[in-house]
BATORVO-660299 format. One record per atom (N, C-alpha, C, O, CB): chain; z, y, x; atom name. Coordinates in steps of 0.02 Angstrom, whole numbers. Atoms other than C-alpha are relative to their C-alpha. Last residue first. Glycine has a CB too. Example, Ala and Ser with C-alpha at 12.3 -4.5 7.8 and 13.67 -1.06 7.14 Angstrom:
# residues 2
+------+--------+--------+--------+------+
: unit :      w :      v :      u : site :
+------+--------+--------+--------+------+
:    A :     -3 :    -59 :    -42 :    N :
:    A :    357 :    -53 :    684 :   CA :
:    A :     37 :     55 :    -39 :    C :
:    A :     45 :    110 :    -14 :    O :
:    A :    -71 :     23 :     20 :   CB :
:    A :      0 :    -59 :     45 :    N :
:    A :    390 :   -225 :    615 :   CA :
:    A :      0 :     60 :     45 :    C :
:    A :     33 :     59 :     97 :    O :
:    A :     62 :      1 :    -50 :   CB :
+------+--------+--------+--------+------+
This chain:
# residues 117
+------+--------+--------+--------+------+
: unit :      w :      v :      u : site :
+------+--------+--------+--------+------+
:    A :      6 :    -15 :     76 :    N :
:    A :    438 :   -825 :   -895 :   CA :
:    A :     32 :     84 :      7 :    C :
:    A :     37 :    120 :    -43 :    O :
:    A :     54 :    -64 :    -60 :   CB :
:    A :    -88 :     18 :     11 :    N :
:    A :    484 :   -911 :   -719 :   CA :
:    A :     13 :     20 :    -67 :    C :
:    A :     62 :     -2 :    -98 :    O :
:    A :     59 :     46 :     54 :   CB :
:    A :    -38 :     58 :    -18 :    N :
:    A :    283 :   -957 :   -707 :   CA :
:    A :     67 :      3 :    -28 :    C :
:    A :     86 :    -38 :    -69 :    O :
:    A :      4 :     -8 :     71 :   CB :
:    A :     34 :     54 :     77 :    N :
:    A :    211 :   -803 :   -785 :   CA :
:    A :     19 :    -47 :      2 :    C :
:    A :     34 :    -68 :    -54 :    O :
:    A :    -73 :    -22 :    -14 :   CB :
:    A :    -39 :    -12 :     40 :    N :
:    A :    321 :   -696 :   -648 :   CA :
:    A :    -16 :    -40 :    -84 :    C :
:    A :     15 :    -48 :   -136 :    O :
:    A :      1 :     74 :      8 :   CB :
:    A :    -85 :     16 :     -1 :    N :
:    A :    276 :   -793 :   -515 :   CA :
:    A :     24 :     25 :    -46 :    C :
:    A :     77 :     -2 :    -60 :    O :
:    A :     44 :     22 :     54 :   CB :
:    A :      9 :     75 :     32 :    N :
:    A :     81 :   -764 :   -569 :   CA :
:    A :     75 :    -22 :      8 :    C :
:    A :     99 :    -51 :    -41 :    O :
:    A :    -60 :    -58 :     45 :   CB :
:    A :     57 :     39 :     82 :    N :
:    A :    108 :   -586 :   -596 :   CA :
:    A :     -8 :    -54 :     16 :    C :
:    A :     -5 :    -81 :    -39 :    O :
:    A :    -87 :     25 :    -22 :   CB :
:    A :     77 :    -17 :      5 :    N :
:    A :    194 :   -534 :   -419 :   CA :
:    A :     -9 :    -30 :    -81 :    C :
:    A :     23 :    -77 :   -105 :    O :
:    A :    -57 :    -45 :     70 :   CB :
:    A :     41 :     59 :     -7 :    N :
:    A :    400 :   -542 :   -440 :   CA :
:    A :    -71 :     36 :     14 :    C :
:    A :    -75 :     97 :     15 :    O :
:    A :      1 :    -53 :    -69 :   CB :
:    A :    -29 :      6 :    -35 :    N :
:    A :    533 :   -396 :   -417 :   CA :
:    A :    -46 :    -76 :     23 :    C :
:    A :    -38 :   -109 :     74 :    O :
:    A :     70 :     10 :    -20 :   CB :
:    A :     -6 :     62 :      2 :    N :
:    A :    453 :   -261 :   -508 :   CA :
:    A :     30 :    -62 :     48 :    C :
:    A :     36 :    -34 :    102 :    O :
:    A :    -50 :     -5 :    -11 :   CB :
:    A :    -52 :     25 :      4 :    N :
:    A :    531 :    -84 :   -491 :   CA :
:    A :     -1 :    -91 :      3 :    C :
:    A :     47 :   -127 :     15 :    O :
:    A :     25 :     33 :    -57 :   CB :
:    A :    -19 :    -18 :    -54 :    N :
:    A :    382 :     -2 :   -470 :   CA :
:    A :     57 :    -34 :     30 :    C :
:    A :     65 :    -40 :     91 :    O :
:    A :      9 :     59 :     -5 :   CB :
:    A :    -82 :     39 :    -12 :    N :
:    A :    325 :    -90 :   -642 :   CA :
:    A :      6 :      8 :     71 :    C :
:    A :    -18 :    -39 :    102 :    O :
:    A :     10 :    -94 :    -21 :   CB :
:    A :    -38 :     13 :     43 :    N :
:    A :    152 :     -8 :   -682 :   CA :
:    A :     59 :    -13 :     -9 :    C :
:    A :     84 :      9 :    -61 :    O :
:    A :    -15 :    -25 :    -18 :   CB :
:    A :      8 :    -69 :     42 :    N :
:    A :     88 :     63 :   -524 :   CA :
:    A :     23 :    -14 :    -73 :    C :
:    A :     44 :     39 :    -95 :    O :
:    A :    -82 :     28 :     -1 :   CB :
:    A :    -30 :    -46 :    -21 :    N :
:    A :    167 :    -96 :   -441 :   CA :
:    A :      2 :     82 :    -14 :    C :
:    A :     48 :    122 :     -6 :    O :
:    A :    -12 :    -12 :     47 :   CB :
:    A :    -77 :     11 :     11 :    N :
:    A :     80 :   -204 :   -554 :   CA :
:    A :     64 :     47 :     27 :    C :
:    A :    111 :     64 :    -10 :    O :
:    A :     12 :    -63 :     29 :   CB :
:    A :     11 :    -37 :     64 :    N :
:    A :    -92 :   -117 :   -527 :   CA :
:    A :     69 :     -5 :    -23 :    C :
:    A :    101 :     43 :    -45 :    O :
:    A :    -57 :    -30 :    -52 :   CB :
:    A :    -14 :    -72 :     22 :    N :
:    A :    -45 :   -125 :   -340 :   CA :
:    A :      3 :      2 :    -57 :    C :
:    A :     51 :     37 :    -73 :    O :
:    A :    -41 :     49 :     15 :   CB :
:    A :     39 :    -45 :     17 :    N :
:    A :    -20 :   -314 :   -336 :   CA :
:    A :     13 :     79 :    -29 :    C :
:    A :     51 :    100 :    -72 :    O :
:    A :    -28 :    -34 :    -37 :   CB :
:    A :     10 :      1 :     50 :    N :
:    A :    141 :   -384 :   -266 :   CA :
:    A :    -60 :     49 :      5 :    C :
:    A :    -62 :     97 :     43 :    O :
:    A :     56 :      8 :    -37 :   CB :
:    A :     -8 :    -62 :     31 :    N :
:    A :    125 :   -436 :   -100 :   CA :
:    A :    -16 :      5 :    -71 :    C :
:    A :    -61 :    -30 :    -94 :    O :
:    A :    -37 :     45 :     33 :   CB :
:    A :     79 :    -50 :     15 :    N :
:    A :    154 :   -609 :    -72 :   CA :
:    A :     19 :     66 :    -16 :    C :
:    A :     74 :     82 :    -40 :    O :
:    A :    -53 :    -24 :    -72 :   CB :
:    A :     -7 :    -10 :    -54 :    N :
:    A :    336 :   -702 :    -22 :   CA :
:    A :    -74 :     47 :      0 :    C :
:    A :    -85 :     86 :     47 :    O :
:    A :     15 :    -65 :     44 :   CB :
:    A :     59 :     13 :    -31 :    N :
:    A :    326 :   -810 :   -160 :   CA :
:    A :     -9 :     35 :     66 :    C :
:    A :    -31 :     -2 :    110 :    O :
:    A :    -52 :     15 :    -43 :   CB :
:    A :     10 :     57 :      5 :    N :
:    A :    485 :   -760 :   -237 :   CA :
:    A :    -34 :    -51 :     24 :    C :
:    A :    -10 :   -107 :     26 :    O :
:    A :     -5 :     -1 :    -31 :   CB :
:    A :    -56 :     34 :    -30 :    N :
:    A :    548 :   -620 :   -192 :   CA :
:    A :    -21 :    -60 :    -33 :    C :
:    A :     29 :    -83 :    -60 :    O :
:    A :     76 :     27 :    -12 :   CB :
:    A :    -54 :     52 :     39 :    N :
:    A :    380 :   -559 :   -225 :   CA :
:    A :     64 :    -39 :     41 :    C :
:    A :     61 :    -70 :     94 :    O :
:    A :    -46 :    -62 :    -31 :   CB :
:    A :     12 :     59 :    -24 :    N :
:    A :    324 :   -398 :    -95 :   CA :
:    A :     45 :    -37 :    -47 :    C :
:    A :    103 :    -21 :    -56 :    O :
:    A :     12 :     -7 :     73 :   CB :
:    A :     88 :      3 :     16 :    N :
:    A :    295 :   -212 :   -151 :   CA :
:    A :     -5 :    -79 :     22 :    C :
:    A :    -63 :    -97 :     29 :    O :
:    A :    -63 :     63 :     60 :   CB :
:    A :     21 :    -38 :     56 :    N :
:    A :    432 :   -146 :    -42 :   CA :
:    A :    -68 :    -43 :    -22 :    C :
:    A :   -118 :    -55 :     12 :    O :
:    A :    -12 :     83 :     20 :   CB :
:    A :    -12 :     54 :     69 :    N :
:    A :    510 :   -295 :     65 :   CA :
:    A :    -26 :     40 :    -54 :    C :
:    A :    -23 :     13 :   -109 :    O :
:    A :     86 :    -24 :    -21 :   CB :
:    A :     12 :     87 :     -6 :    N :
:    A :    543 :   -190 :    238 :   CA :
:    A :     -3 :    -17 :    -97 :    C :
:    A :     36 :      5 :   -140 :    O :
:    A :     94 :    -53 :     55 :   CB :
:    A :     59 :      4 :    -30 :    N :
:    A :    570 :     -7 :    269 :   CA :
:    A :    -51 :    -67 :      5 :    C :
:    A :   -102 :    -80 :     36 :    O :
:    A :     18 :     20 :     58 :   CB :
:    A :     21 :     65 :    -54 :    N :
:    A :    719 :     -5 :    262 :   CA :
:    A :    -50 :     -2 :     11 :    C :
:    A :    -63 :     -8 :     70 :    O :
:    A :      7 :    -65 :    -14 :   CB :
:    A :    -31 :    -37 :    -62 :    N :
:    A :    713 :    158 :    134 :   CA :
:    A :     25 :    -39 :     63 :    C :
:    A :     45 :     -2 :    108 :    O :
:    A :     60 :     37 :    -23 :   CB :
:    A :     52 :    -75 :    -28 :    N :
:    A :    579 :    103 :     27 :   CA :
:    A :     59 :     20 :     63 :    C :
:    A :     44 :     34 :    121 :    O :
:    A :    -12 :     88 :    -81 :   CB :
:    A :     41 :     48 :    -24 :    N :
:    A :    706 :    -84 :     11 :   CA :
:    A :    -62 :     54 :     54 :    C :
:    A :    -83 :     49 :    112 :    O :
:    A :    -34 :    -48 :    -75 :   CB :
:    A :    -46 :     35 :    -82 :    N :
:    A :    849 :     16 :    -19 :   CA :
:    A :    -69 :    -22 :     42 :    C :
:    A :    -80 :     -9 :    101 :    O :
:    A :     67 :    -96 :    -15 :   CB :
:    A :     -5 :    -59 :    -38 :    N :
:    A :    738 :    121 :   -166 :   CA :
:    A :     35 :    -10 :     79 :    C :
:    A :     33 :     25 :    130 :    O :
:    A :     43 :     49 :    -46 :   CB :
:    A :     83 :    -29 :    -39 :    N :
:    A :    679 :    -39 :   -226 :   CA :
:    A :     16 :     59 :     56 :    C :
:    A :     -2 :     61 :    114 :    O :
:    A :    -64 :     46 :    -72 :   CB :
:    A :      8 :     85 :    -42 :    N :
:    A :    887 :   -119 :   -247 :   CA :
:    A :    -99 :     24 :     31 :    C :
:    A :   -124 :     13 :     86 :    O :
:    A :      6 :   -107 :    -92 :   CB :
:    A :    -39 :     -3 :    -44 :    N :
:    A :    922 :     55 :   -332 :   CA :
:    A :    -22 :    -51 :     61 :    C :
:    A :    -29 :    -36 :    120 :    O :
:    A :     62 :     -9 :    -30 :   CB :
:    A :     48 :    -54 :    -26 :    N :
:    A :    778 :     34 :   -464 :   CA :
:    A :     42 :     14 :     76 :    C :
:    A :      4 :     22 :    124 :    O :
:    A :     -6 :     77 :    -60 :   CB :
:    A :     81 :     25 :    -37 :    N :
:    A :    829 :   -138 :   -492 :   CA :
:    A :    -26 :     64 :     20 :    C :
:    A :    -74 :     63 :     59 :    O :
:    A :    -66 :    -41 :    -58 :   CB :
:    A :      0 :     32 :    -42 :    N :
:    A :   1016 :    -70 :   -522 :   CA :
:    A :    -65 :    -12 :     39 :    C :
:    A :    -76 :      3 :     98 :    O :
:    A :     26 :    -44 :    -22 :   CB :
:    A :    -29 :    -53 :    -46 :    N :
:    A :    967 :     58 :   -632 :   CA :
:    A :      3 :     -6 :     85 :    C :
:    A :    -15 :     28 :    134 :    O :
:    A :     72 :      7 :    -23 :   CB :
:    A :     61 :    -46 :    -24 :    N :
:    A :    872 :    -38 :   -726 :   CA :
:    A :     12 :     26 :     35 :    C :
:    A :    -33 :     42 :     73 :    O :
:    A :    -28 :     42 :    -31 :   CB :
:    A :     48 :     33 :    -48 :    N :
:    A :   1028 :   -165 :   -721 :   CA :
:    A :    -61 :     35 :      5 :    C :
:    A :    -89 :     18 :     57 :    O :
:    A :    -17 :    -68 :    -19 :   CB :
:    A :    -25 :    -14 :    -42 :    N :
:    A :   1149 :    -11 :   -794 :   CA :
:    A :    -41 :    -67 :     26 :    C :
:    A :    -38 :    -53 :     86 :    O :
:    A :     74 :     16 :     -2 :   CB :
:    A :     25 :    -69 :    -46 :    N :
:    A :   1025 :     35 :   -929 :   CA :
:    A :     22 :     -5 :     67 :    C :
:    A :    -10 :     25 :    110 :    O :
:    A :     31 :     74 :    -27 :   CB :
:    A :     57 :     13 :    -34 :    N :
:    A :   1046 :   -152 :  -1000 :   CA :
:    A :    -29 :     59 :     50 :    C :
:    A :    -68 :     52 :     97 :    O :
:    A :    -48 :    -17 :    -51 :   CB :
:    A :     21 :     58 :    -63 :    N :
:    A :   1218 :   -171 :   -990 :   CA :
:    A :    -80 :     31 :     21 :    C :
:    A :   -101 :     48 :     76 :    O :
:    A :     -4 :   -104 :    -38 :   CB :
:    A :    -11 :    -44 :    -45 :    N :
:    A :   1227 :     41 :  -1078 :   CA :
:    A :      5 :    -69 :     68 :    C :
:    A :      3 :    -59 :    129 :    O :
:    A :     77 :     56 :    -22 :   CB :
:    A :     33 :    -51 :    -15 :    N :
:    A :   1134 :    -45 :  -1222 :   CA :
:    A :     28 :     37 :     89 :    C :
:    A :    -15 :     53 :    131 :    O :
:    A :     14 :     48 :    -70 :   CB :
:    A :     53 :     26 :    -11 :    N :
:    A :   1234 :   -186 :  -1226 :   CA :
:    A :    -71 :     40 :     36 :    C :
:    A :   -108 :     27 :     84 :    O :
:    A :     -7 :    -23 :    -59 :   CB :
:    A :    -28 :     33 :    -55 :    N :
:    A :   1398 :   -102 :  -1246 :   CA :
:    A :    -64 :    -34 :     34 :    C :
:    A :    -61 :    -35 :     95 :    O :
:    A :     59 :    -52 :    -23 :   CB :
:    A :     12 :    -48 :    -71 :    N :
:    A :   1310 :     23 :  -1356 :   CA :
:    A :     22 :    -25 :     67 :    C :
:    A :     12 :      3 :    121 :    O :
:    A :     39 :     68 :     -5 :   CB :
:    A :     74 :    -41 :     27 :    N :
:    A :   1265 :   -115 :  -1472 :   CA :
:    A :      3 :     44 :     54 :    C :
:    A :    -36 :     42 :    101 :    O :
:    A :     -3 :     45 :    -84 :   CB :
:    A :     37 :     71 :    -29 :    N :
:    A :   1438 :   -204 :  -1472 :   CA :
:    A :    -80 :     42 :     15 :    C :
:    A :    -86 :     72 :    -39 :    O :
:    A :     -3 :    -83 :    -77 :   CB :
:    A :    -35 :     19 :    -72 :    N :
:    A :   1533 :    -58 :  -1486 :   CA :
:    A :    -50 :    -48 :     -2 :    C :
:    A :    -93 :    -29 :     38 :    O :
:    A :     87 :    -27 :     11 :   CB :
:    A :     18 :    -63 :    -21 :    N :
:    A :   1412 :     -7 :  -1657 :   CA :
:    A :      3 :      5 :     69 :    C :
:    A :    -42 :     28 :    105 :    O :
:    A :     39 :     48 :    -28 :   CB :
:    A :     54 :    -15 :     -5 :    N :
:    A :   1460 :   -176 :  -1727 :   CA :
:    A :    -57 :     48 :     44 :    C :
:    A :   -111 :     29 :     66 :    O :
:    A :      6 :      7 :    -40 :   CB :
:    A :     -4 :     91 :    -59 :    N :
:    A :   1644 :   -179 :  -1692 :   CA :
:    A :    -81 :     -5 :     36 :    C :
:    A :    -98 :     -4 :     95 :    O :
:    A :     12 :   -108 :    -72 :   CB :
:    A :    -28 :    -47 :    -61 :    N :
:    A :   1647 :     16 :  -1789 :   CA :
:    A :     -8 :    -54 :     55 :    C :
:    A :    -16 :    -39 :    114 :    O :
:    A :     90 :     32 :     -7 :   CB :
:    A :     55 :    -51 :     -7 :    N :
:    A :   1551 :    -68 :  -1939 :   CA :
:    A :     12 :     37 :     89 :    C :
:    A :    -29 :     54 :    132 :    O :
:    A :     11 :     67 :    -75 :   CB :
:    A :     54 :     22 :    -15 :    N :
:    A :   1674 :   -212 :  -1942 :   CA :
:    A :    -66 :     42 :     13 :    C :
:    A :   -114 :     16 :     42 :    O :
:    A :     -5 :    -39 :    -41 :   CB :
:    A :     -6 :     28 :    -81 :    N :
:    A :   1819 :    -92 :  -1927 :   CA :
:    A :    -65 :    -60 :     33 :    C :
:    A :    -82 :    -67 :     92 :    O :
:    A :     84 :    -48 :      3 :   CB :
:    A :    -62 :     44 :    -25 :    N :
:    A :   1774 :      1 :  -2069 :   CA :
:    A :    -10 :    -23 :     72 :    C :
:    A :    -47 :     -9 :    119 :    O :
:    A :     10 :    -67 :    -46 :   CB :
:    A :     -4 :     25 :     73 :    N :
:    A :   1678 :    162 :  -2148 :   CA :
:    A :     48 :    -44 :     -7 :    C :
:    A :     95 :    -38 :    -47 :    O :
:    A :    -60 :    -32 :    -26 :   CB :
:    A :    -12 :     67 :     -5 :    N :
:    A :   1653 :    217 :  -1967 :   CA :
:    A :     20 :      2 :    -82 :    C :
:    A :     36 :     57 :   -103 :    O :
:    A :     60 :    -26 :     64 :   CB :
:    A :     52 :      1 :      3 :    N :
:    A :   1615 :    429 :  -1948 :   CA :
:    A :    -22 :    -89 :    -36 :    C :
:    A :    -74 :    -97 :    -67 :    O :
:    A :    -19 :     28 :     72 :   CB :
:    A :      9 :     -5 :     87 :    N :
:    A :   1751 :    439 :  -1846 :   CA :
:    A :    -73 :    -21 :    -14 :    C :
:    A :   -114 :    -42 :     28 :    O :
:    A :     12 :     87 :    -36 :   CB :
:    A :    -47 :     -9 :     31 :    N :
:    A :   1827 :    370 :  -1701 :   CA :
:    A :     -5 :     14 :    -52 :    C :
:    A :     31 :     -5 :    -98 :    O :
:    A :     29 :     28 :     18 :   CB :
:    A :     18 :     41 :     69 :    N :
:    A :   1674 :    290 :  -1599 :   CA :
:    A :     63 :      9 :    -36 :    C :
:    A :     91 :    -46 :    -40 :    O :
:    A :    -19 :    -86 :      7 :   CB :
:    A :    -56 :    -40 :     44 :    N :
:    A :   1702 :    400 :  -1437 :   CA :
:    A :    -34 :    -28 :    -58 :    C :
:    A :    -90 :     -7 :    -70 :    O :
:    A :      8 :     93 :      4 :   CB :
:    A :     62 :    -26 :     44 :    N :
:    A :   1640 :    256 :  -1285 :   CA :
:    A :     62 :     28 :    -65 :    C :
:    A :    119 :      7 :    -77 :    O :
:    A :    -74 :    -78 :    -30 :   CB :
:    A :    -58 :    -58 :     44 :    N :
:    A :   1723 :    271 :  -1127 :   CA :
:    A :    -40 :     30 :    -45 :    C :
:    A :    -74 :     81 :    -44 :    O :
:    A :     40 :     69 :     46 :   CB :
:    A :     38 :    -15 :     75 :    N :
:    A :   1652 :    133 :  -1018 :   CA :
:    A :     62 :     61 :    -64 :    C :
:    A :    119 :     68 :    -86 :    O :
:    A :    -12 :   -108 :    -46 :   CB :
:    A :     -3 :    -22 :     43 :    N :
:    A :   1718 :    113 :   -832 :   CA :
:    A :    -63 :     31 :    -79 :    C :
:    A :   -115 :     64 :    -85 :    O :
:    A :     31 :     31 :     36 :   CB :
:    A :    -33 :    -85 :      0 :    N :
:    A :   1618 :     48 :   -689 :   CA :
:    A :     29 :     -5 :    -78 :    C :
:    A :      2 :    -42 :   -118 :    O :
:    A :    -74 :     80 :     10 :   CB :
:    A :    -92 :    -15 :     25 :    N :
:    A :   1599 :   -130 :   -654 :   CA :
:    A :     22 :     53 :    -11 :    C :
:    A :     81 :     65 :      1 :    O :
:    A :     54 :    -15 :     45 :   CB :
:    A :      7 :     66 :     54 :    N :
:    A :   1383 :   -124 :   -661 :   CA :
:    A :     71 :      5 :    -22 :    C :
:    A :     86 :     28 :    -78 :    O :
:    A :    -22 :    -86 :     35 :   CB :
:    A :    -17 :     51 :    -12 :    N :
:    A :   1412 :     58 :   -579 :   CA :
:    A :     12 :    -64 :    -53 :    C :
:    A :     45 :    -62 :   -104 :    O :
:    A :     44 :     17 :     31 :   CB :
:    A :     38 :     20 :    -58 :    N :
:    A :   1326 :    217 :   -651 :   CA :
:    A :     13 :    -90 :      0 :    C :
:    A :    -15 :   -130 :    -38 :    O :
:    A :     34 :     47 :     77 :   CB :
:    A :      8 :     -5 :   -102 :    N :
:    A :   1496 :    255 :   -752 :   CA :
:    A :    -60 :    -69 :     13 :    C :
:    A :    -53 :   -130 :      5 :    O :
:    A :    110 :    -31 :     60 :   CB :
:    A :    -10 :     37 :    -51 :    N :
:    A :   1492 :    258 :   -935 :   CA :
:    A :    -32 :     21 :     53 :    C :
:    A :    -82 :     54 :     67 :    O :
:    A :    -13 :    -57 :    -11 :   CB :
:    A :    -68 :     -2 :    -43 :    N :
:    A :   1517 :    393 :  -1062 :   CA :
:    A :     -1 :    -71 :     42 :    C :
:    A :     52 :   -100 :     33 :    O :
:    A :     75 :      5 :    -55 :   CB :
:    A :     -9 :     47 :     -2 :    N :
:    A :   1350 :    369 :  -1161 :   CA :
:    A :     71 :      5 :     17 :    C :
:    A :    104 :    -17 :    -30 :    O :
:    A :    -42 :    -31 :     33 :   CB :
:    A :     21 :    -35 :     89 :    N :
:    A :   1280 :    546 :  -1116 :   CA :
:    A :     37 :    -68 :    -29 :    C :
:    A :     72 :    -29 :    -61 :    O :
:    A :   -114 :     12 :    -34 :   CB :
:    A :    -49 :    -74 :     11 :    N :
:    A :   1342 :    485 :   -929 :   CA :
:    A :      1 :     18 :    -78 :    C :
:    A :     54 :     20 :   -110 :    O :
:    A :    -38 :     78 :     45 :   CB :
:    A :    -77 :     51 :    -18 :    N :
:    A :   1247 :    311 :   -950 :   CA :
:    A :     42 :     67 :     -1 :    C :
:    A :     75 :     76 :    -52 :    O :
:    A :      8 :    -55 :     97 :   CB :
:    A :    -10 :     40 :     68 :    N :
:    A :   1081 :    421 :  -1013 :   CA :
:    A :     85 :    -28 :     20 :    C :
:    A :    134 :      0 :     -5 :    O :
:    A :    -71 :    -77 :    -13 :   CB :
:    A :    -13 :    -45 :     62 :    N :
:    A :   1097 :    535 :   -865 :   CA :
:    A :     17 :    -15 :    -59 :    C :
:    A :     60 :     14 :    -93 :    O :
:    A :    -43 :     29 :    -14 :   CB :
:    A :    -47 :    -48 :    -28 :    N :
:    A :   1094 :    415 :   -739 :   CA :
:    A :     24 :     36 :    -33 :    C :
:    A :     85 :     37 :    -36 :    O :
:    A :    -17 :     34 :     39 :   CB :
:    A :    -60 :     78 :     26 :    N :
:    A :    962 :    311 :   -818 :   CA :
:    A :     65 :     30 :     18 :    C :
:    A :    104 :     15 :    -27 :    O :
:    A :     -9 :    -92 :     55 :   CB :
:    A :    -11 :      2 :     72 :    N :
:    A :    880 :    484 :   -795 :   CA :
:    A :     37 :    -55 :    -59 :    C :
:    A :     60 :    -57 :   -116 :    O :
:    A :    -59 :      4 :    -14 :   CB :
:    A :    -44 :    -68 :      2 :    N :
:    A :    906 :    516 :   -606 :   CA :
:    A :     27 :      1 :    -86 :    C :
:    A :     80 :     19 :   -111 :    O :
:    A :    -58 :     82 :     24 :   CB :
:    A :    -76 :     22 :     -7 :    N :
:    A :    853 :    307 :   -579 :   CA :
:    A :     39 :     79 :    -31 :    C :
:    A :     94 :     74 :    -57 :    O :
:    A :     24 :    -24 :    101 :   CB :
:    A :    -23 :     78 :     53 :    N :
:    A :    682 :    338 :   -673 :   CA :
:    A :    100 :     -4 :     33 :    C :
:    A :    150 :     -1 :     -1 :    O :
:    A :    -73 :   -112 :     40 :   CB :
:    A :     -7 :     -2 :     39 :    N :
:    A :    660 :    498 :   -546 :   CA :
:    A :     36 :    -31 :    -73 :    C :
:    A :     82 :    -10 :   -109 :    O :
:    A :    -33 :      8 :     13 :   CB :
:    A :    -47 :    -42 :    -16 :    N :
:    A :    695 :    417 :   -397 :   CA :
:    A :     21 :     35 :    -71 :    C :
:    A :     78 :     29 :    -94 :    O :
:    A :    -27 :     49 :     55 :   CB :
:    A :    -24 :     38 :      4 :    N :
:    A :    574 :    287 :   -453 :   CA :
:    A :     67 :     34 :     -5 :    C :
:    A :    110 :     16 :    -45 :    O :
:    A :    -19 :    -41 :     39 :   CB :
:    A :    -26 :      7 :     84 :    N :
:    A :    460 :    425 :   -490 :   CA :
:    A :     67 :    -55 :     -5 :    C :
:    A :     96 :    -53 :    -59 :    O :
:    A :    -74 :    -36 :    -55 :   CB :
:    A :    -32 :    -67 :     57 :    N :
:    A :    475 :    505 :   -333 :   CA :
:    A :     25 :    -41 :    -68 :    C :
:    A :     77 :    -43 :   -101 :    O :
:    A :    -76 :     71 :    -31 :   CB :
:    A :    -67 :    -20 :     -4 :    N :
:    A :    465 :    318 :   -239 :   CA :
:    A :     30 :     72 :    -26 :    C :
:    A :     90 :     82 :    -34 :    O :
:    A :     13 :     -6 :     64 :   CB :
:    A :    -38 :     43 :     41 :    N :
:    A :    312 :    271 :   -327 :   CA :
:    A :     75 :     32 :     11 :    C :
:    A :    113 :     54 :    -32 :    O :
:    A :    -10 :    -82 :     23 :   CB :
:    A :     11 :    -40 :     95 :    N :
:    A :    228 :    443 :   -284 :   CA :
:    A :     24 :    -33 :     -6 :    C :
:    A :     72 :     -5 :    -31 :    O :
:    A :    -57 :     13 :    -57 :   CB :
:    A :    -35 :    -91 :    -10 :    N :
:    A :    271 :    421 :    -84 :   CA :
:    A :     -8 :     14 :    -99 :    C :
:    A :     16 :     57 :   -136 :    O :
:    A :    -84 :     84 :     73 :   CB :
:    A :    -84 :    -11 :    -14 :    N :
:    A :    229 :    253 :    -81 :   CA :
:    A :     14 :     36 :    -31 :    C :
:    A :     37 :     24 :    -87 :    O :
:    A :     30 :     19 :     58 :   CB :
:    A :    -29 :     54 :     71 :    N :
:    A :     66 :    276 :   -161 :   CA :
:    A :     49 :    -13 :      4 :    C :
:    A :     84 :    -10 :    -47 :    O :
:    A :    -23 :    -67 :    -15 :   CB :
:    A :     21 :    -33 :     46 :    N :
:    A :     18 :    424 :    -26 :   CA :
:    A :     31 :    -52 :    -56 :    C :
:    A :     76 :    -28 :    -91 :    O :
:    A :    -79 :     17 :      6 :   CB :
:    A :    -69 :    -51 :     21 :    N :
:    A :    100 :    305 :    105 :   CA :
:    A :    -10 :     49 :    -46 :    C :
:    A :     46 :     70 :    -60 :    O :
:    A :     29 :     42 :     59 :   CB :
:    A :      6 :    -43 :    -34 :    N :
:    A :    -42 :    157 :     64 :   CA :
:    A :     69 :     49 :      1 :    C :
:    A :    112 :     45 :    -43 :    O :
:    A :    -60 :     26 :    -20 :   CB :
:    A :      0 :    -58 :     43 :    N :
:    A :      0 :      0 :      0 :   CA :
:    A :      0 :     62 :     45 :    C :
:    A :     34 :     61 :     96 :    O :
:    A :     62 :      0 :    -49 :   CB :
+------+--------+--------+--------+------+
């Protein structure tokens, strides 16, 4: 991959992590997979199964923002080593550009990733 394509994946990647960042704050959780959660669900609830519901949902929601976060973190190590950008941990191939201009963050190539599902 050229350093011109670098250089734009890793803004936006930078980007993508500034705003997962933002969301988890707006949210009241901390960044970190073990970080604190400090969600305000006090009013507004009808009952306690509605209020259980809601926790469950943003608890999920703020799992899944905090592994995007992660995978974007885990690329940005990789751009800044200097080693493993753009290559399947699985196969050991470079991942295709179109994939990499689509999913910067990916961690397989397209046929490893059709394989493990």
């Amino acid at each position: 991959m050229d350093p011109e394509t670098t250089n734009r994946l890793r803004a936006r990647l930078q980007a993508e992590g500034a705003a997962l960042r933002e969301q988890l704050a707006d949210h009241g959780a901390d960044p970190q997979p073990e970080g604190e959660v400090d969600l305000d669900l006090d009013g507004g609830f009808a009952d306690s199964g509605q209020l259980t519901a809601e926790r469950a949902r943003l608890l999920s929601l703020i799992e899944g923002l905090r592994q995007n976060l992660a995978d974007i973190d885990r690329v940005l190590a990789k751009l800044d080593e200097g080693e493993g950008f753009g290559v399947c941990e699985r196969c050991g191939n470079q991942i295709g550009d179109e994939r990499m201009e689509a999913i910067p963050w990916a961690r397989l190539c397209i046929t490893c990733k059709q394989e493990v599902g």
